[in-house]
N, CA and C atoms as a LAMMPS dump frame, in Angstrom:
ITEM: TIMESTEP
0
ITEM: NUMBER OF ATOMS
204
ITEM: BOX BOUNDS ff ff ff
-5.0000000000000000e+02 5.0000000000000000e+02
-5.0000000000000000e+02 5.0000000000000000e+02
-5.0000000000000000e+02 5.0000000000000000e+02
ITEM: ATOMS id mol type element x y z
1 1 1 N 383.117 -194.62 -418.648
2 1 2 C 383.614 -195.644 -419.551
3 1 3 C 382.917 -195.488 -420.896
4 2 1 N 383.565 -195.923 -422.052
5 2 2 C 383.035 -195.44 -423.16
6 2 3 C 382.229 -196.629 -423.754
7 3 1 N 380.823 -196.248 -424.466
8 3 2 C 380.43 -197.349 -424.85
9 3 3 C 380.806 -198.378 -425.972
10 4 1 N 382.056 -198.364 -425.851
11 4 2 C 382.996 -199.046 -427.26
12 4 3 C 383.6 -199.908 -426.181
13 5 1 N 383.941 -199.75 -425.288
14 5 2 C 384.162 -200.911 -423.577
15 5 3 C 383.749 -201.758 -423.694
16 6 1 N 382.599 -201.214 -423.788
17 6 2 C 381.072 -202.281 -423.177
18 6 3 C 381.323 -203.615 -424.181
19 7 1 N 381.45 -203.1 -425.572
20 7 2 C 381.041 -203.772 -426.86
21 7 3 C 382.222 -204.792 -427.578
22 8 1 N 383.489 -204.143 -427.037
23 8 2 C 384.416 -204.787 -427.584
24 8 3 C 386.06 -204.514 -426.904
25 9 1 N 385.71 -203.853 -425.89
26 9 2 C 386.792 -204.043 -424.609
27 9 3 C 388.447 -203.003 -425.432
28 10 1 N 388.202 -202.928 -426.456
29 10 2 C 389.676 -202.163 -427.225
30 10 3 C 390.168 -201.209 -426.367
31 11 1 N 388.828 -199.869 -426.292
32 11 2 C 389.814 -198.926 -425.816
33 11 3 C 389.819 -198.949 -424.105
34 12 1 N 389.452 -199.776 -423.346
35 12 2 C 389.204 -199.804 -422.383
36 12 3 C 391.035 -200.495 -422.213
37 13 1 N 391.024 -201.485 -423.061
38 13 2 C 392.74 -201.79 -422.867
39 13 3 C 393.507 -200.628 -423.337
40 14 1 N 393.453 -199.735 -424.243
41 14 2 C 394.044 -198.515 -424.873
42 14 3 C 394.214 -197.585 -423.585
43 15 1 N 392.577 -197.416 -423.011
44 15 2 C 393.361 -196.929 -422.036
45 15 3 C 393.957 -196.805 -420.982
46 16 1 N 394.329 -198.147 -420.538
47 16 2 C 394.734 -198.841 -419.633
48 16 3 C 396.426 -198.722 -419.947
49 17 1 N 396.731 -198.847 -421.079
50 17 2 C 398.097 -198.805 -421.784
51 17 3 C 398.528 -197.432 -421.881
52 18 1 N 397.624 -196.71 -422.258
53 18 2 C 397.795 -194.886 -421.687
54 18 3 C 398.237 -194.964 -420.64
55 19 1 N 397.187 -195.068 -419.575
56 19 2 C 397.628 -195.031 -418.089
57 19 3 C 399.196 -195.333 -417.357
58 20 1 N 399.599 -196.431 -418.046
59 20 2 C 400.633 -197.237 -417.604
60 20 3 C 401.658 -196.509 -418.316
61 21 1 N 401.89 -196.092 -419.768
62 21 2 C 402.867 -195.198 -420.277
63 21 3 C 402.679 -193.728 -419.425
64 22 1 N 402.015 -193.483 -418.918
65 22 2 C 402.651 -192.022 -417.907
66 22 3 C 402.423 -192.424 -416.971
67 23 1 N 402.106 -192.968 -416.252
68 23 2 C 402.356 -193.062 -415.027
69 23 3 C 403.589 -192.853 -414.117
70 24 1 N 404.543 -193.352 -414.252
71 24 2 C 405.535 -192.768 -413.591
72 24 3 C 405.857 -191.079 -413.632
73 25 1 N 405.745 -190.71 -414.867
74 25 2 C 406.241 -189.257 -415.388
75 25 3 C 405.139 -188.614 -414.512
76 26 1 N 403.75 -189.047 -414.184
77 26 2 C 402.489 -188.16 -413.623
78 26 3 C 403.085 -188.489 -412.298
79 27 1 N 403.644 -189.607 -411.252
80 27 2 C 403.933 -189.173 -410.258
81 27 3 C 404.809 -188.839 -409.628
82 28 1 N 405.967 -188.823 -410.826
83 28 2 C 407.306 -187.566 -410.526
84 28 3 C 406.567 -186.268 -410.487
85 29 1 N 405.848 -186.166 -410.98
86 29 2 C 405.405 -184.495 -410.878
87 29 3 C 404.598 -184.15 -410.169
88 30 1 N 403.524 -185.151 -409.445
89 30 2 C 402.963 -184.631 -408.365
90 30 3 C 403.915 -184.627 -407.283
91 31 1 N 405.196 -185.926 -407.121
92 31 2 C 406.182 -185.978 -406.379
93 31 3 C 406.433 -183.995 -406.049
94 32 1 N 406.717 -183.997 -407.242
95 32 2 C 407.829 -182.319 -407.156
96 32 3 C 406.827 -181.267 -407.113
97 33 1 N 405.527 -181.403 -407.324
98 33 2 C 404.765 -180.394 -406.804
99 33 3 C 404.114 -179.88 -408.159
100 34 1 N 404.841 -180.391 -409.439
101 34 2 C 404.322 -179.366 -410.751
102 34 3 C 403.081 -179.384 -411.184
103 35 1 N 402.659 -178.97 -410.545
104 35 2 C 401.076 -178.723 -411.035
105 35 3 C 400.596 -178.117 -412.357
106 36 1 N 401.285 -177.784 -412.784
107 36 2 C 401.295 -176.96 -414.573
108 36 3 C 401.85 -178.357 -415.193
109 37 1 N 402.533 -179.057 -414.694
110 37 2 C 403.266 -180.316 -415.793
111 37 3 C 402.309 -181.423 -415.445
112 38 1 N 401.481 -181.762 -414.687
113 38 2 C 400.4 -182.603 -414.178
114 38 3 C 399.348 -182.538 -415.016
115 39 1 N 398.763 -181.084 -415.157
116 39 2 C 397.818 -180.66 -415.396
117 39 3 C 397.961 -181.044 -417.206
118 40 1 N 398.903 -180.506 -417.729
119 40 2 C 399.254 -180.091 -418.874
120 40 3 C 399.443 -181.628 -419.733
121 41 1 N 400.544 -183.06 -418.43
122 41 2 C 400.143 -184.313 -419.177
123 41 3 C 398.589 -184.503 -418.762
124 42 1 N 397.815 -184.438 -417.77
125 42 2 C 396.373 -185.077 -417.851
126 42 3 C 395.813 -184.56 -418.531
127 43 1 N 395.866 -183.578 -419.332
128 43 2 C 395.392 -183.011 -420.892
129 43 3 C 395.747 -184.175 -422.061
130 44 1 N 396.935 -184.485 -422.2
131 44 2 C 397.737 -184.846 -423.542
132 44 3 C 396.664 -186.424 -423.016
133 45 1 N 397.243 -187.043 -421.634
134 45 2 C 396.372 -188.193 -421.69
135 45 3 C 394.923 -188.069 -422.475
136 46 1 N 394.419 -187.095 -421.426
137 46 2 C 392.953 -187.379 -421.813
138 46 3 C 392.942 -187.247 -423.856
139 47 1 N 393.47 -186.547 -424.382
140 47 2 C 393.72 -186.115 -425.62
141 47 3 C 393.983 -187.908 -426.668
142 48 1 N 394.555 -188.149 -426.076
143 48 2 C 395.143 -189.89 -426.531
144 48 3 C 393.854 -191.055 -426.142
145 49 1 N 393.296 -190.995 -424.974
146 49 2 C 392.14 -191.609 -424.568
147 49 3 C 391.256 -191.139 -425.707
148 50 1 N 390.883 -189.723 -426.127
149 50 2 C 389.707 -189.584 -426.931
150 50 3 C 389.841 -190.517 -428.432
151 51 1 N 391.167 -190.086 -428.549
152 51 2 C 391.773 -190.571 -430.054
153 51 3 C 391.678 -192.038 -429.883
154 52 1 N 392.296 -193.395 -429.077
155 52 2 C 391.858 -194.36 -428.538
156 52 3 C 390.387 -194.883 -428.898
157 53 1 N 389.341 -194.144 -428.055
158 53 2 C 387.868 -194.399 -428.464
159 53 3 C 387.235 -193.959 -430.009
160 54 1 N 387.874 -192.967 -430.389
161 54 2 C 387.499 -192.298 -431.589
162 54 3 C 387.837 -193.533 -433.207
163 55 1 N 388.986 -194.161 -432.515
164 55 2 C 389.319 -195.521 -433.346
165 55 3 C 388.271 -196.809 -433.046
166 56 1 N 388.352 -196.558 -432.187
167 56 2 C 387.044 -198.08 -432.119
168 56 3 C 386.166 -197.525 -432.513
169 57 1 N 385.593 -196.428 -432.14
170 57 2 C 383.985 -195.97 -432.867
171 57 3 C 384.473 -196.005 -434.408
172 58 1 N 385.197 -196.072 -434.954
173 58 2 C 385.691 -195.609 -436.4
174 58 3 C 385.293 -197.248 -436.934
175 59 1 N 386.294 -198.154 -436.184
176 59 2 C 386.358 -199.69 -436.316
177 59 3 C 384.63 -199.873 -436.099
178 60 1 N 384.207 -199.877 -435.528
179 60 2 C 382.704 -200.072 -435.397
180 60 3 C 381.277 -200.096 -436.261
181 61 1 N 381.845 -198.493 -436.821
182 61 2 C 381.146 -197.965 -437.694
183 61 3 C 381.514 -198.727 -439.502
184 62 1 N 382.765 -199.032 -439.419
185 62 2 C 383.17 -199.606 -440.357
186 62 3 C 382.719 -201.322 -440.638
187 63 1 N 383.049 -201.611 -439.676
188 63 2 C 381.914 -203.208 -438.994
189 63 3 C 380.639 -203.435 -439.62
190 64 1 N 379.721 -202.385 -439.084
191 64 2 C 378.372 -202.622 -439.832
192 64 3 C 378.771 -202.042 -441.063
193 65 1 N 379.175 -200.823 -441.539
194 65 2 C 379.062 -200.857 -443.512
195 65 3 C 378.928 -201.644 -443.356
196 66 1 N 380.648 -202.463 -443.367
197 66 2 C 380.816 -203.614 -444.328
198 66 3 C 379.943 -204.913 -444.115
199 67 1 N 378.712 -204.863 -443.561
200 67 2 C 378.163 -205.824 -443.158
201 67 3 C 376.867 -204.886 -443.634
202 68 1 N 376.399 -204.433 -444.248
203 68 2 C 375.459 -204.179 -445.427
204 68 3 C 374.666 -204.909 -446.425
């Protein structure tokens, strides 16, 4: 879990909302066996999760500046 969770819960819902937008598409494809199309969305997820946290750390960092 990322420590932007802990602090202000954003991407922990972000990626909860990830999760839920593929989900079906991830278990049609373990359904059918595609292990290259599995593999290839739990990439793009994880890819969207980073971007997700990479915004709250952004929001965060921007927080304290402006509180200078």
């Amino acid at each position: 879990m990322p420590l932007a969770a802990t602090s202000t819960g954003r991407p922990f819902n972000a990626f909860a909302e990830i999760d839920a937008r593929y989900a079906e598409l991830l278990a049609d494809l373990r359904l059918k066996g595609d292990t290259e199309g599995e593999s290839t969305l739990l990439k793009l997820i994880g890819l969207e999760k980073a971007d997700a946290e990479l915004k709250a750390f952004d929001d965060q960092v921007r927080t304290v500046i402006d509180n200078l």
